[in-house]
C-alpha positions in Angstrom: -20.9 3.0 -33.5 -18.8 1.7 -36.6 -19.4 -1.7 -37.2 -17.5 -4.3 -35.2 -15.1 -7.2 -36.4 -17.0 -10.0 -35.6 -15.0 -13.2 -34.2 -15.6 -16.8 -34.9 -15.5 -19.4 -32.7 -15.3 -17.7 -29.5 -17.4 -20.0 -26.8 -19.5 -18.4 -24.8 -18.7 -18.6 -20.8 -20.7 -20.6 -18.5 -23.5 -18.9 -16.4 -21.7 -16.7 -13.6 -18.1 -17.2 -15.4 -17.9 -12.6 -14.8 -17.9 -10.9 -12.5 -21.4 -8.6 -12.7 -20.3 -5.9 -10.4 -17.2 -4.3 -8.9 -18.8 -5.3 -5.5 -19.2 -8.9 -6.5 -17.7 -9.9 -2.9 -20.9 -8.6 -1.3 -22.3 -12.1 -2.0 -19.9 -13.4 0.3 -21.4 -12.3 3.2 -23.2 -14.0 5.9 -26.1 -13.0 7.6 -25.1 -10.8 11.1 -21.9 -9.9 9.0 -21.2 -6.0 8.5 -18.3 -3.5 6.9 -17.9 0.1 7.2 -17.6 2.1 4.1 -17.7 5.4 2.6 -20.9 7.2 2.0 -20.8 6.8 -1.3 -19.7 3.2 -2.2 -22.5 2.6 0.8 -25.4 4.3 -1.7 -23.8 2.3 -4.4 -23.7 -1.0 -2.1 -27.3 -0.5 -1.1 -28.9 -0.2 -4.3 -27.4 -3.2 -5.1 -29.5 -4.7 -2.1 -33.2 -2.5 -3.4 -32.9 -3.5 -7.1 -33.2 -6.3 -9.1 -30.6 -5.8 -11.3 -28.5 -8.2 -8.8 -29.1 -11.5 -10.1 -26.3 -13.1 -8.9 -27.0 -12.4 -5.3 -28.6 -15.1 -3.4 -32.6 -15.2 -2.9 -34.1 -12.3 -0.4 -30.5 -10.7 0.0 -30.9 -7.2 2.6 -29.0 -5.2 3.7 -29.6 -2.2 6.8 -27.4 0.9 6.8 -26.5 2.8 9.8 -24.1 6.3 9.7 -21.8 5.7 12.5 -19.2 8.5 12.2 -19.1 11.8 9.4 -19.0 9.7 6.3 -18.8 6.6 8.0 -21.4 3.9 7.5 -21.5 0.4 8.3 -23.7 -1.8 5.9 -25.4 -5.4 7.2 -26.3 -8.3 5.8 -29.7 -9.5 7.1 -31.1 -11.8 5.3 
């Protein structure tokens, strides 16, 4: 990498001011609440849910996964 121009005076955004994930909404979700989605936005949901590279989802956040149709899965929050 070449180096960069380096900017001055650029503050720095407050804690949670991004967006750390294209499924950022998934925080939104209540427990008992459920989508269906594509297998594999579903594998890419759910490892959101096993890892701990999450931060911004709340404390002991779960999902469960059923298959429902071909290709067809519904996701779960709960916890």
């Amino acid at each position: 990498m070449d180096k960069p121009v380096f900017d001055k005076d650029v503050p720095v955004p407050a804690e949670g001011g991004y967006q750390a994930s294209k499924y950022y909404w998934v925080r939104e979700m209540e427990v008992g609440d459920s989508f269906t989605c594509s297998r594999k936005n579903c594998n890419a949901i759910r490892q959101l849910g096993l890892s701990n590279k999450a931060p911004w989802l709340p404390d002991g956040f779960k999902f469960q996964t059923r298959k429902i149709e071909n290709d067809v899965y519904r996701i779960w929050r709960v916890a």
